[in-house]
N, CA, C and O atoms as CSV, one atom per row, in Angstrom:
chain,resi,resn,atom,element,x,y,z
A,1,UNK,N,N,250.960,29.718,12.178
A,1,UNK,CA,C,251.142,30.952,11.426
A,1,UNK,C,C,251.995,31.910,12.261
A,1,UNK,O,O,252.010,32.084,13.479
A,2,UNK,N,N,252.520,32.338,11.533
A,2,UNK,CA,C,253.889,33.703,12.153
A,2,UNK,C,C,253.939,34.958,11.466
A,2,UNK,O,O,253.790,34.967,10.244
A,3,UNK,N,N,254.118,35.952,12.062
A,3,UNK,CA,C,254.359,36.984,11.271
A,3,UNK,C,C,255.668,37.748,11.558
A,3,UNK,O,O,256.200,37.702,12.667
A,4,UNK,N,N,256.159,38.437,10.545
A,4,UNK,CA,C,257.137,39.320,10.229
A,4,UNK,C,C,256.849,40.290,10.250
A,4,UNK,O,O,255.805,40.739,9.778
A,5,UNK,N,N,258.001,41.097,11.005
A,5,UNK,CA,C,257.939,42.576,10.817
A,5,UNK,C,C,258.849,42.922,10.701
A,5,UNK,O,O,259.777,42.498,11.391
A,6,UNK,N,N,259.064,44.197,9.433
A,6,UNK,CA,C,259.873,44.821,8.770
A,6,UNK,C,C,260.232,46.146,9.466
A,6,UNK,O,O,259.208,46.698,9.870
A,7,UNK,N,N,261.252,46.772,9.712
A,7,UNK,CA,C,261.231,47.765,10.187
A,7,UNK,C,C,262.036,48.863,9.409
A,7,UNK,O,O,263.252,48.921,9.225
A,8,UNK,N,N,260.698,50.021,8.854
A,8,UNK,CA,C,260.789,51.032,7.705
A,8,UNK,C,C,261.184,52.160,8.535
A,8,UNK,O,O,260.850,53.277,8.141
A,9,UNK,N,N,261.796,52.060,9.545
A,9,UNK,CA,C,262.388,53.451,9.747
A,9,UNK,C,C,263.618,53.901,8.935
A,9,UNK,O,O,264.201,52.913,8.489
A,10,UNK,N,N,264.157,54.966,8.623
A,10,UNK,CA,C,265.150,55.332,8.054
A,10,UNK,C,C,266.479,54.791,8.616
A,10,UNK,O,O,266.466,54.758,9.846
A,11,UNK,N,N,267.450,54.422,8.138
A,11,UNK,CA,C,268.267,54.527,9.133
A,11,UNK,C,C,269.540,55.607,8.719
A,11,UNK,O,O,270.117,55.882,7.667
A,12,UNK,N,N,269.604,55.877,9.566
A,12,UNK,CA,C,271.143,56.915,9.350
A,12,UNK,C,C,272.589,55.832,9.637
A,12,UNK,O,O,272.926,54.887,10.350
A,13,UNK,N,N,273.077,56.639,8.642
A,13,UNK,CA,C,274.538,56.128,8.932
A,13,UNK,C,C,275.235,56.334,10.027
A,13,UNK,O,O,275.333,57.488,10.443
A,14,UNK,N,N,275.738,55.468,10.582
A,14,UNK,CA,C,276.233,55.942,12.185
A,14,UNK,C,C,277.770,56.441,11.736
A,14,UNK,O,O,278.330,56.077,10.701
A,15,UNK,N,N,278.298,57.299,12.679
A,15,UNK,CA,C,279.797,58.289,12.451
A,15,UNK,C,C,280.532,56.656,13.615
A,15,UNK,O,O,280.079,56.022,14.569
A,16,UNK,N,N,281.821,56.603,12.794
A,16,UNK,CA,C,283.054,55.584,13.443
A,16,UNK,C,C,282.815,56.297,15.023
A,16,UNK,O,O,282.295,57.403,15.164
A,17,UNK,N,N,283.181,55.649,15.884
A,17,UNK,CA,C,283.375,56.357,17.240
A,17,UNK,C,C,284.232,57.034,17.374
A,17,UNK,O,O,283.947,57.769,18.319
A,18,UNK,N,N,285.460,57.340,16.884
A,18,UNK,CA,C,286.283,57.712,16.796
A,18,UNK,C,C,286.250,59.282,16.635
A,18,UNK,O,O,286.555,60.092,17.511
A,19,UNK,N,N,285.678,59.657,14.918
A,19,UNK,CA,C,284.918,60.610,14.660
A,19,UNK,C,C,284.105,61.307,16.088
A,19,UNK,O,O,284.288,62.238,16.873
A,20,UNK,N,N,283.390,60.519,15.919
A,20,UNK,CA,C,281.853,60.893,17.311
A,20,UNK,C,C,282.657,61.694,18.225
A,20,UNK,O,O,282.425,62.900,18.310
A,21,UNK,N,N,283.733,61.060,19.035
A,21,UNK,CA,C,284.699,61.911,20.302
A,21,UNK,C,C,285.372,62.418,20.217
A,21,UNK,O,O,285.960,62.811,21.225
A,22,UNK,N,N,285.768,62.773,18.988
A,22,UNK,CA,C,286.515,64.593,18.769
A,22,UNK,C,C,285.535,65.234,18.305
A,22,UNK,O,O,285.586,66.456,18.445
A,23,UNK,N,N,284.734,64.839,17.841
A,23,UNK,CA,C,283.593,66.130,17.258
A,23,UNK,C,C,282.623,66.608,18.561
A,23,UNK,O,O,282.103,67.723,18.601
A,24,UNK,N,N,282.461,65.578,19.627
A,24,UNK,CA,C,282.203,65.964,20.661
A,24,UNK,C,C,282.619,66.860,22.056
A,24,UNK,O,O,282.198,67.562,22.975
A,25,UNK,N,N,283.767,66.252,21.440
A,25,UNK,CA,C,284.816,66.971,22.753
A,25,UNK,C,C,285.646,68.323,22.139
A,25,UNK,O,O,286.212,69.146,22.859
A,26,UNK,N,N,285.586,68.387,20.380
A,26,UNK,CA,C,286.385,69.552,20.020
A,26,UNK,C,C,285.535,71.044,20.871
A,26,UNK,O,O,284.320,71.075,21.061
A,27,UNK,N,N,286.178,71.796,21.145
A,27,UNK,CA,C,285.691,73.147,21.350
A,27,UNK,C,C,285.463,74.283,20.541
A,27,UNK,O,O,286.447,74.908,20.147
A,28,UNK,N,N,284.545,74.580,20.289
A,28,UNK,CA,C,283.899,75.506,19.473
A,28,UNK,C,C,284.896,77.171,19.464
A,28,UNK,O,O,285.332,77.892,20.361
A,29,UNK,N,N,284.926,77.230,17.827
A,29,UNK,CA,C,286.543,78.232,17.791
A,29,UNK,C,C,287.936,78.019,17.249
A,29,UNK,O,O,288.840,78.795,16.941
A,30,UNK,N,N,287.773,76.391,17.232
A,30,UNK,CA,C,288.738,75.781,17.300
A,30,UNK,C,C,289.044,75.636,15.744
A,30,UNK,O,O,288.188,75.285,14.932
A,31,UNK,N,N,290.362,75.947,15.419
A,31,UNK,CA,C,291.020,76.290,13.744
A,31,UNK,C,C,291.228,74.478,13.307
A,31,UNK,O,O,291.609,73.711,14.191
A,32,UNK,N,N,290.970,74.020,12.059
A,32,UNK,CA,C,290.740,72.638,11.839
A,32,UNK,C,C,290.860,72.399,10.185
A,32,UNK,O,O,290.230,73.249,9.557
A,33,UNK,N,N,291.275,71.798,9.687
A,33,UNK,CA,C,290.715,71.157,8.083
A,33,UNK,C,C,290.609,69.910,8.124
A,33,UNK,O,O,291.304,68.943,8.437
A,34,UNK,N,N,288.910,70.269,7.486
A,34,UNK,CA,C,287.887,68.936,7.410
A,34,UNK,C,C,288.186,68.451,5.895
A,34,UNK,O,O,288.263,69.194,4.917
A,35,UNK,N,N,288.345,66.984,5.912
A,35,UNK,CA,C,288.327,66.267,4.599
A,35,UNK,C,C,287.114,65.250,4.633
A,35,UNK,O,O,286.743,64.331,5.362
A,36,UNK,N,N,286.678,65.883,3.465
A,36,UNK,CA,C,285.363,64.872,2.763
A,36,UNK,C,C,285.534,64.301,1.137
A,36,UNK,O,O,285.960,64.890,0.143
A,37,UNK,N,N,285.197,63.392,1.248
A,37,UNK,CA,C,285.328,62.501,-0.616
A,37,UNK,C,C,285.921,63.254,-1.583
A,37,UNK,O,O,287.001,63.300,-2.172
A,38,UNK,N,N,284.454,64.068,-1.557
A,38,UNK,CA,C,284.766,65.399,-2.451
A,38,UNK,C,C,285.754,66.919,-2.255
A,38,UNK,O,O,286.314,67.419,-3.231
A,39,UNK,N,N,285.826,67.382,-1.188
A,39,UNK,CA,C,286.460,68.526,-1.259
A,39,UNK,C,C,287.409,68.490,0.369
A,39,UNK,O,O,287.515,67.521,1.121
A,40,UNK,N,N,287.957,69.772,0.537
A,40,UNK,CA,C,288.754,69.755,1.663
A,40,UNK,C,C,288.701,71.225,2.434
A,40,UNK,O,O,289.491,72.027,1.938
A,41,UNK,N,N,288.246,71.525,3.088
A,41,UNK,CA,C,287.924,72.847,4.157
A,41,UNK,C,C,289.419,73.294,4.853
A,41,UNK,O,O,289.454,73.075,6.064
A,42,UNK,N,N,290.149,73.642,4.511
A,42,UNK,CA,C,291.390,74.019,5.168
A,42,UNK,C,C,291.206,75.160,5.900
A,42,UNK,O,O,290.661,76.129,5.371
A,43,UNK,N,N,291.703,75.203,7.425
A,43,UNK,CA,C,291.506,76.055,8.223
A,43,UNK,C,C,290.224,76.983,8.354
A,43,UNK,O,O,289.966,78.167,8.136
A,44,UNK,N,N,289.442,75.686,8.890
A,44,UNK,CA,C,287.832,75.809,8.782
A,44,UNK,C,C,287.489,76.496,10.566
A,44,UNK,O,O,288.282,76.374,11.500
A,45,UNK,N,N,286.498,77.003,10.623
A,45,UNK,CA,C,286.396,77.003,12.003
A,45,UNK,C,C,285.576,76.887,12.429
A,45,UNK,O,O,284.579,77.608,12.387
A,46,UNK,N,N,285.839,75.478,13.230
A,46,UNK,CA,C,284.610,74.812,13.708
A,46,UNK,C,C,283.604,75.327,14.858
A,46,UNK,O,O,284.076,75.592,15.963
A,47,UNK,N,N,282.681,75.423,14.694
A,47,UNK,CA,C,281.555,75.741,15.546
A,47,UNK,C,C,280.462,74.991,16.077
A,47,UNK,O,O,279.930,75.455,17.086
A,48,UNK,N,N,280.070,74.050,15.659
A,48,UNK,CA,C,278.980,73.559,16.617
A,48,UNK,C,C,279.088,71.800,15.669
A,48,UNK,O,O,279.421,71.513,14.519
A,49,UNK,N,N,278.667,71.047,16.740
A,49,UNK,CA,C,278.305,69.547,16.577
A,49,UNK,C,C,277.097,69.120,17.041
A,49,UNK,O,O,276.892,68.950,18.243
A,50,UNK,N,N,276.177,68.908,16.091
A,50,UNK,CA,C,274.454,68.696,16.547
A,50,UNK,C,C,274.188,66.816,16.466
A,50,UNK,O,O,273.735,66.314,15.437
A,51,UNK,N,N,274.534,65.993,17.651
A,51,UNK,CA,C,274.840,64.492,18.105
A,51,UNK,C,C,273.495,64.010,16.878
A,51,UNK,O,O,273.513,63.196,15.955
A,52,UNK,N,N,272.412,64.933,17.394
A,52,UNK,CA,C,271.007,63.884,16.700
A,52,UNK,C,C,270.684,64.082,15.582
A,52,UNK,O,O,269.697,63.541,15.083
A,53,UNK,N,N,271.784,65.254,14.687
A,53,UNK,CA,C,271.132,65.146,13.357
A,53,UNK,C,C,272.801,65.132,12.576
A,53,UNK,O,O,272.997,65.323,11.376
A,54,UNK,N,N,273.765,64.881,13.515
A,54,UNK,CA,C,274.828,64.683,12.697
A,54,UNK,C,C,275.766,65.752,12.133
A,54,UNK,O,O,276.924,65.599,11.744
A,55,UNK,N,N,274.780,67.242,12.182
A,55,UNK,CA,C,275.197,68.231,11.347
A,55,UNK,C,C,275.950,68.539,12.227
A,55,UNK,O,O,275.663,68.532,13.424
A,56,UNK,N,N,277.697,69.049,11.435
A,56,UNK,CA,C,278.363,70.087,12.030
A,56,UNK,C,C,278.505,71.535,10.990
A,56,UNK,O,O,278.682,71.875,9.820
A,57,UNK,N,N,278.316,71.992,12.174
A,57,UNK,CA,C,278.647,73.405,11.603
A,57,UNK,C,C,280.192,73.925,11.390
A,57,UNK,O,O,280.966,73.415,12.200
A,58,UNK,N,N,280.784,74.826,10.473
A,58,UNK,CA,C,281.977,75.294,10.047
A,58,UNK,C,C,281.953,76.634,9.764
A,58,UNK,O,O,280.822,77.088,9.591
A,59,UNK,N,N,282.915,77.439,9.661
A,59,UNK,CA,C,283.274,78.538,9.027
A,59,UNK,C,C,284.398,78.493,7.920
A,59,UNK,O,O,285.553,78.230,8.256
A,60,UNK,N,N,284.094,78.728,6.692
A,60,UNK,CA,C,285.065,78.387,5.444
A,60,UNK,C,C,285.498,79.370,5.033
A,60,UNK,O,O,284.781,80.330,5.319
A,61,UNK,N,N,286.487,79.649,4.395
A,61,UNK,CA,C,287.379,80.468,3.780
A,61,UNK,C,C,287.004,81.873,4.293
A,61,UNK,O,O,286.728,82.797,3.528
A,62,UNK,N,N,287.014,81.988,5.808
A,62,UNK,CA,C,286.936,83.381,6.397
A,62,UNK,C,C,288.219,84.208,6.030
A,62,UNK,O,O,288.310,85.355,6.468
A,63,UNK,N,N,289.106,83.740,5.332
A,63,UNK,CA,C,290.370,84.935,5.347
A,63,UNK,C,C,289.942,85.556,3.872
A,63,UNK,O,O,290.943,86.001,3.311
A,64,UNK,N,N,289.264,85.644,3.431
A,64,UNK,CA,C,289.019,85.979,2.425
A,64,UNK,C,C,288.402,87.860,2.184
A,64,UNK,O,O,288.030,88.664,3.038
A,65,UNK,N,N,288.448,87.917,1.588
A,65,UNK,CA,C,287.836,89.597,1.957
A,65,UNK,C,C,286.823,89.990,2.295
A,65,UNK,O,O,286.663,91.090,2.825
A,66,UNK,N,N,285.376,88.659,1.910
A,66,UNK,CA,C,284.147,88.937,2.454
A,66,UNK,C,C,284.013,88.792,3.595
A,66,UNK,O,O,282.968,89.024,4.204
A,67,UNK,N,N,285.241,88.307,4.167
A,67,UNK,CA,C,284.646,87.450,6.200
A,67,UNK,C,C,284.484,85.899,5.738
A,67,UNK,O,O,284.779,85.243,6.737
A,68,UNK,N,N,284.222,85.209,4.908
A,68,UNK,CA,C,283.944,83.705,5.176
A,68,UNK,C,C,282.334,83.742,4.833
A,68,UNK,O,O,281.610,84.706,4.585
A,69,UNK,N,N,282.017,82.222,4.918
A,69,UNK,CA,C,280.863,81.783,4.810
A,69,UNK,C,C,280.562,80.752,5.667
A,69,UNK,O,O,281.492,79.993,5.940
A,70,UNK,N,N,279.152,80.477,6.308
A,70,UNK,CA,C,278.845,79.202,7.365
A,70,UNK,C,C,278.778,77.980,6.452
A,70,UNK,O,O,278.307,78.011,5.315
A,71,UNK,N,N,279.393,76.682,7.168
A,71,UNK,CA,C,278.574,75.599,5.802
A,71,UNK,C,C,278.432,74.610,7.000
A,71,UNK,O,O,279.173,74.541,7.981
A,72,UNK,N,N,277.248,73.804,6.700
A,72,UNK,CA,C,276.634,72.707,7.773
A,72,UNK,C,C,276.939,71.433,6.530
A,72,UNK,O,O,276.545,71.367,5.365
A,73,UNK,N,N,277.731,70.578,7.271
A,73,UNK,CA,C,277.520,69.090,6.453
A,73,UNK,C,C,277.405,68.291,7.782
A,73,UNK,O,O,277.532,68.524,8.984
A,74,UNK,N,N,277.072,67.129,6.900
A,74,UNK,CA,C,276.223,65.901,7.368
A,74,UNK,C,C,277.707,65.222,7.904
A,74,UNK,O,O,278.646,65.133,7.112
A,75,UNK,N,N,277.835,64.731,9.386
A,75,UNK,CA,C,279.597,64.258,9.932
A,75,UNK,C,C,279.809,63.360,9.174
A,75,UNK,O,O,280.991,63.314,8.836
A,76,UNK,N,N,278.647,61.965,8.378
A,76,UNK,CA,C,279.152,61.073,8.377
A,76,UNK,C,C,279.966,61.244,6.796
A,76,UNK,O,O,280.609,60.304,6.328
A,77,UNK,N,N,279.851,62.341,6.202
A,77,UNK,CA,C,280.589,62.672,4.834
A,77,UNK,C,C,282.105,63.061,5.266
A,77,UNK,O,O,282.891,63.117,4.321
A,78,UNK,N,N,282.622,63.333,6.530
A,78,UNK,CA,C,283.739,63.905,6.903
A,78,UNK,C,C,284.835,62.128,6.925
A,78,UNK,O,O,284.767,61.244,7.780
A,79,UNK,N,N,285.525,62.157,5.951
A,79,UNK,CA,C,286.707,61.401,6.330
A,79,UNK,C,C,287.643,61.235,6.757
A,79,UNK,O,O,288.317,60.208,6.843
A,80,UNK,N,N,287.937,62.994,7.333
A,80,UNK,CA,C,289.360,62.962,8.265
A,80,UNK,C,C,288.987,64.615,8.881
A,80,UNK,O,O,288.069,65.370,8.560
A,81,UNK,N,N,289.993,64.777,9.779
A,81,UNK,CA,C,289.816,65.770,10.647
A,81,UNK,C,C,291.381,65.966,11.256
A,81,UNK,O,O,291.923,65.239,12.089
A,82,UNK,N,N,291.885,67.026,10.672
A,82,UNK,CA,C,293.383,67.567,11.265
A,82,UNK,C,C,293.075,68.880,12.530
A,82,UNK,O,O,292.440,69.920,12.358
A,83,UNK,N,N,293.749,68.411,13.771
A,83,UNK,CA,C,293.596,68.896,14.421
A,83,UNK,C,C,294.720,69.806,14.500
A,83,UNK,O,O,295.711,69.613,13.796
A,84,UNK,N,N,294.635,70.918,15.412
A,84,UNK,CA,C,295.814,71.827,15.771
A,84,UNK,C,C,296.757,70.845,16.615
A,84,UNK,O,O,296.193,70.035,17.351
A,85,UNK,N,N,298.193,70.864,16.558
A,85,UNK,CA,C,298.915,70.337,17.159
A,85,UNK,C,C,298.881,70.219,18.337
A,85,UNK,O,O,299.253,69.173,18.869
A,86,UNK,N,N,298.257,71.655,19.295
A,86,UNK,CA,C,298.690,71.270,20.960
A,86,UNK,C,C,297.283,70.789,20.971
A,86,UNK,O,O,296.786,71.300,21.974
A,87,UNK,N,N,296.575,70.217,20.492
A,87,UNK,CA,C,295.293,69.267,20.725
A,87,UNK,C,C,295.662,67.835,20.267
A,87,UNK,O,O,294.780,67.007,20.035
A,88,UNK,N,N,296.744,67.606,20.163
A,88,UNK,CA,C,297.431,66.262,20.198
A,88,UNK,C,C,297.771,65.979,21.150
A,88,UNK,O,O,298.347,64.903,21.305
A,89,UNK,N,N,297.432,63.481,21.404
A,89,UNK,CA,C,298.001,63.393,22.443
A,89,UNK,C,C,299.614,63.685,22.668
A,89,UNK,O,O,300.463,63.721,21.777
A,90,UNK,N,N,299.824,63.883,24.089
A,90,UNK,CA,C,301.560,63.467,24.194
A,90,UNK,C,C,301.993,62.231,23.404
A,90,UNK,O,O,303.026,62.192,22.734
A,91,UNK,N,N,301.452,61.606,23.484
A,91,UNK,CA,C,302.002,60.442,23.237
A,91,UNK,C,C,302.511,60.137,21.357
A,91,UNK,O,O,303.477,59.532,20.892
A,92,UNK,N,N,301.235,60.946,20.606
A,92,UNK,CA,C,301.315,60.987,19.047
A,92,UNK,C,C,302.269,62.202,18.673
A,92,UNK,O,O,302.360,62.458,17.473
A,93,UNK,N,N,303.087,63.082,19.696
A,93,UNK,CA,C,303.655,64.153,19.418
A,93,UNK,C,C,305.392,63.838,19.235
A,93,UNK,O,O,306.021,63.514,20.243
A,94,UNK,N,N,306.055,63.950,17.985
A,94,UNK,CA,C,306.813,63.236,17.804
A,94,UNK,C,C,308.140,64.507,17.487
A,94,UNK,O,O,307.595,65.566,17.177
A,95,UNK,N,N,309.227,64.590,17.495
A,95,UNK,CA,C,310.346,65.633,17.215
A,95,UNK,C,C,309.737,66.516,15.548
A,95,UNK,O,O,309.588,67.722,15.353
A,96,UNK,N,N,309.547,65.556,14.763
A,96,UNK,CA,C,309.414,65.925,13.410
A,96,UNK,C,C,308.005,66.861,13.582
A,96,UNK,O,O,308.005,67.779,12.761
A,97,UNK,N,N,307.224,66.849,14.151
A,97,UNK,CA,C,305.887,67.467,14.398
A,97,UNK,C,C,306.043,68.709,15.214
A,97,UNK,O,O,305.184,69.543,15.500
A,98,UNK,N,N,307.214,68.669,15.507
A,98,UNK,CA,C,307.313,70.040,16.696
A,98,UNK,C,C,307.697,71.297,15.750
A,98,UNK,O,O,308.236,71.059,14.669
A,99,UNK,N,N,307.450,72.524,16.109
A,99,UNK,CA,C,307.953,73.781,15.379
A,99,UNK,C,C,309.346,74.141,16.145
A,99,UNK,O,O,309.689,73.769,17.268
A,100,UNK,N,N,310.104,75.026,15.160
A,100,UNK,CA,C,311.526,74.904,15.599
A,100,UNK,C,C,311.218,76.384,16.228
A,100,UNK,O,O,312.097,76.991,16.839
């Protein structure tokens, strides 16, 4: 006789690694537009990355007349992440990408 065990913990979706080390290493302040499935955060400003629950924090449409609003989503909904240019490597920095 043998037994099985099932294991009912939840699991979370893990973030690409990729994701994981700019959201880790971005610096808080830092001007950004986040793309998710559904919508797109243009010139969001990012504020905090919480590793164990995934949540990042943002600031959205602060140019607006009220000041903006905070919004926390879940990273693994984020499908892309445009960074400011001088936070590019040398190496991905190309003539056409430069300001005149």
């Amino acid at each position: 006789m043998y037994h099985v065990f099932f294991d009912r913990r939840p699991t979370r979706p893990r973030l690409p690694r990729l994701l994981y080390e700019q959201l880790t290493t971005l610096p808080p302040n830092t001007e950004v537009n986040v793309h998710t499935a559904n919508e797109t955060y243009y010139n969001a400003l990012f504020l905090d990355f919480e590793p164990r629950t995934n949540t990042v924090s943002l600031l959205v449409d602060r140019f607006y007349e009220d000041g903006g609003r905070p919004l926390s989503l879940n990273a693994t909904a984020i499908t892309a992440i445009d960074l400011p240019a001088s936070m590019r490597p040398a190496s991905s920095t190309n003539v056409d990408d430069e300001e005149e």
